[in-house]
C-alpha positions as CSV (number, residue, x, y, z in Angstrom):
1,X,0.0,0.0,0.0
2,X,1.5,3.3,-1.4
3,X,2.8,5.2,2.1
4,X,0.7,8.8,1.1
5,X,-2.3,9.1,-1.0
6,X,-1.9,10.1,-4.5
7,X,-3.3,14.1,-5.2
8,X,-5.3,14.7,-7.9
9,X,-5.5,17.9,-9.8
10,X,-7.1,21.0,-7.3
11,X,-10.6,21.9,-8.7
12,X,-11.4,18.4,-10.1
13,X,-15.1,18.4,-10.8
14,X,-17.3,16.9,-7.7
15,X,-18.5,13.4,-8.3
16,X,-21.9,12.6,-7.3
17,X,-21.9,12.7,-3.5
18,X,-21.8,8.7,-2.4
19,X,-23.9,7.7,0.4
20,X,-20.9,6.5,2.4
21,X,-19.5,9.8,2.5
22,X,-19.0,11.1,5.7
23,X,-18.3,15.5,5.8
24,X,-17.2,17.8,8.9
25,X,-15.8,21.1,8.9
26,X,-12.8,22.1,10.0
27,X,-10.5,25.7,10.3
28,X,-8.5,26.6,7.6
29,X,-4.8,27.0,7.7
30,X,-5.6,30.7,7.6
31,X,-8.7,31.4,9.5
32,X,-7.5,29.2,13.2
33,X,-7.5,31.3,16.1
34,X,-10.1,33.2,13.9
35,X,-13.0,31.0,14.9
36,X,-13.9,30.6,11.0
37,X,-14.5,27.3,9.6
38,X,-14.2,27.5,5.8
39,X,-13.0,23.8,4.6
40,X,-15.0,20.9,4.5
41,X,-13.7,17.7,4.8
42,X,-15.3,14.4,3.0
43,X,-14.3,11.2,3.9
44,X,-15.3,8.4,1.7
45,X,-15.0,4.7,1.9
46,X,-14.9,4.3,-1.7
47,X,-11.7,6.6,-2.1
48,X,-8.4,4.6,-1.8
49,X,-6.0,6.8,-2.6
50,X,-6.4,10.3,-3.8
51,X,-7.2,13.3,-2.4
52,X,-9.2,16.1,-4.4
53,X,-10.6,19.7,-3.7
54,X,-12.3,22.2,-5.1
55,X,-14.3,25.9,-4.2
56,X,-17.9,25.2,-3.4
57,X,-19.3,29.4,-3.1
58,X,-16.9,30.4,0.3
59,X,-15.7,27.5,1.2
60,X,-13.5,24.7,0.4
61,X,-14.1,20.8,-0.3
62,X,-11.0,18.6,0.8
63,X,-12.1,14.8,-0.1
64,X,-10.0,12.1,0.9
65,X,-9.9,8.7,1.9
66,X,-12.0,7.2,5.2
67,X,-9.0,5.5,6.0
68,X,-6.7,8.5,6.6
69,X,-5.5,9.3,10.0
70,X,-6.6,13.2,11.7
71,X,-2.9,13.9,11.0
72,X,-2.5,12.7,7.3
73,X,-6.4,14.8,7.1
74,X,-4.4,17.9,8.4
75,X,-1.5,17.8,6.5
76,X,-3.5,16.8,3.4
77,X,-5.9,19.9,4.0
78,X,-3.2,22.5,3.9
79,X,-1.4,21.1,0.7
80,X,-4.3,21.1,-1.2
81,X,-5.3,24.7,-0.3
82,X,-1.7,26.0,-1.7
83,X,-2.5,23.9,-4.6
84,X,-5.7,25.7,-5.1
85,X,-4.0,29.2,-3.9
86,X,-1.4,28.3,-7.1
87,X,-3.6,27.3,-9.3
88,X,-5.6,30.6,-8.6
89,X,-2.6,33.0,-8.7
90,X,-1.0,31.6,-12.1
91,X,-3.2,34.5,-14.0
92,X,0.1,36.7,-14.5
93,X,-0.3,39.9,-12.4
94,X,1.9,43.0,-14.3
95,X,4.0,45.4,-12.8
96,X,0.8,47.7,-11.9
97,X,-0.8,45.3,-10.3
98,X,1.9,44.4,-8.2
99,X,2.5,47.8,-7.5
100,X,-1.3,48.4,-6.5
101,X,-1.3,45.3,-4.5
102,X,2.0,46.6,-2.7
103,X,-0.1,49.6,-1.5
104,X,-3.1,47.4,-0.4
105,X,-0.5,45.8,1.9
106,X,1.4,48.7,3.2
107,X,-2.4,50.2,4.0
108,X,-3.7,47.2,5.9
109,X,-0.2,46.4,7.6
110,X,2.1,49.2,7.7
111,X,-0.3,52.3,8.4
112,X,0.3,53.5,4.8
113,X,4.1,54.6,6.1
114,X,6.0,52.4,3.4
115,X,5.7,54.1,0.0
116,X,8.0,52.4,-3.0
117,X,8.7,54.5,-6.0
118,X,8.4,51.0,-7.9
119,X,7.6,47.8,-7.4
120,X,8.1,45.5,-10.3
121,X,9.1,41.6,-11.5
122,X,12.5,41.0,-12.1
123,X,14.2,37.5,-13.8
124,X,17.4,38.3,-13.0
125,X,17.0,37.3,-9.2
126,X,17.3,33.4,-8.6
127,X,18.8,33.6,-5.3
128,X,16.9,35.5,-3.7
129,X,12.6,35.9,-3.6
130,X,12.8,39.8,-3.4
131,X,14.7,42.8,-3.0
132,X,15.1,46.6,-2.1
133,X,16.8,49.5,-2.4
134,X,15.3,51.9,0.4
135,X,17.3,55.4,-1.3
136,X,15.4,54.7,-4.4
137,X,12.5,53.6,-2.9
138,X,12.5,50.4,-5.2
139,X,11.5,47.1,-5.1
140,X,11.6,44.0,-7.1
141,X,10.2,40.5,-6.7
142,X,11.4,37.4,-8.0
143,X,10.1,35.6,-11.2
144,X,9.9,32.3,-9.4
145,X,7.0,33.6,-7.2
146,X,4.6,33.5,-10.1
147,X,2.5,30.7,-9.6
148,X,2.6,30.6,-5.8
149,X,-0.1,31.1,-3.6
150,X,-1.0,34.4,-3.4
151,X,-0.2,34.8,0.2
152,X,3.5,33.8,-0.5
153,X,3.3,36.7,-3.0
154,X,2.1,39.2,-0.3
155,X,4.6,37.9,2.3
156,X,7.1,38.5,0.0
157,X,6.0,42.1,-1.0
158,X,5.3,42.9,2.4
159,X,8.7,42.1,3.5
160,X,10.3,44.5,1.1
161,X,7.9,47.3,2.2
162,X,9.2,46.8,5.3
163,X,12.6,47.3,4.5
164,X,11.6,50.4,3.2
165,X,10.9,51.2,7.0
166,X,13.7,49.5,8.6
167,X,16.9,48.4,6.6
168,X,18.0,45.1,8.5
169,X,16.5,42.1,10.0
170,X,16.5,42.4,13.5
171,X,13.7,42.9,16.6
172,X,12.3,46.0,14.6
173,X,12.2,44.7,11.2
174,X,10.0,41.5,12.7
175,X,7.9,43.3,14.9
176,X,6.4,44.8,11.6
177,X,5.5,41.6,10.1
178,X,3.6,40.9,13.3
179,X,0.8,41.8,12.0
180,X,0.6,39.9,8.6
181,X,-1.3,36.5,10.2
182,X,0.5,34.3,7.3
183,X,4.3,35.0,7.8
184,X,4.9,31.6,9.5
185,X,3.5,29.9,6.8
186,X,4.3,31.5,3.9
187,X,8.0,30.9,5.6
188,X,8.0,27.7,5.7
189,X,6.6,27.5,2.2
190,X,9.4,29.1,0.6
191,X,11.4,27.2,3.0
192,X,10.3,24.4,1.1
193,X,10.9,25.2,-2.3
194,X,14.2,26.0,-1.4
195,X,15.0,22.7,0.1
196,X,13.0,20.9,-2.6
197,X,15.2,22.9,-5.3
198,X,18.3,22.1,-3.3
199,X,19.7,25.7,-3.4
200,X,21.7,27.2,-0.5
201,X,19.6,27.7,2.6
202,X,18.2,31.7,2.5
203,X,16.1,33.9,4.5
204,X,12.7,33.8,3.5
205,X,13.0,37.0,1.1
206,X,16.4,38.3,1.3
207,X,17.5,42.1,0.7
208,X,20.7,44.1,-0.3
């Protein structure tokens, strides 16, 4: 028996609902400690061994296999919502819309106080996801992060705004990315790639 279930593609169309299907919800990877329950899990006795999901109006359907354990469930649940996220993000966003959806951020998280004079895509940058240069006021964001979920994307453009505020990395720096409620995971997803791509082991967006 294969160790982990096999994943089919995110957004496969819904069967027809088998009676031995058995459904509870349970908190998304982004809305715990929120009190917000917008994945449903199915478990069905006929599934062996993939897992599927798809949007159903606000939330998410995660179906998988009866026999799967609460932390295989878990663990399955949060790598099909990135798939999802991914599949969702690959529309290309330009340099405008980056640059408006830098401004969203800086708004929501940073009081408005970070203003770049750009923010663009750059393919010149493969060791590293962003970068910024706080005298010109310019940032610039890795090719590889088109195609991510679109929270990786906003931790990533977030992180350069704050540089714009504070230069290094220490206390300061972190204390502003407090307030962006996916930083831990959109860490450890790009912590991820980079182990899964074998490069040298970086900070999560590194700047000059």
């Amino acid at each position: 028996m294969p160790a982990d279930p096999s994943p089919r593609g995110a957004g496969e169309t819904p069967l027809r609902r088998a009676a031995d299907t058995t459904r509870r919800a349970v908190p998304s990877p982004e809305a715990r400690g929120s009190g917000t329950s917008a994945v449903e899990v199915r478990r069905s006795s006929r599934r062996r061994r993939t897992v599927s999901a798809y949007r159903e109006g606000d939330r998410t359907v995660v179906l998988i296999p009866a026999r799967m354990s609460e932390a295989e469930e878990q663990r399955w649940v949060t790598v099909m919502l990135d798939r999802l996220a991914a599949q969702e993000s690959k529309r290309m966003l330009g340099d405008s819309e980056l640059a408006e959806r830098a401004e969203r951020l800086a708004g929501q998280f940073l009081d408005g106080r970070a203003r770049p004079a750009t923010v663009r895509w750059v393919t010149n940058q493969n060791t590293r996801w962003g970068s910024c240069t706080p005298a010109e006021g310019s940032i610039r964001l890795s090719h590889r992060l088109q195609g991510m979920p679109e929270y990786v994307i906003d931790y990533v453009l977030l992180h350069e705004l704050a540089h714009l505020l504070v230069p290094g990395h220490g206390p300061q720096f972190w204390r502003l990315l407090e307030a962006y409620p996916r930083t831990e995971r959109a860490r450890g997803y790009l912590e991820g790639v980079v182990a899964a791509d074998r490069l040298p082991q970086l900070p999560a967006a590194r700047t000059e």
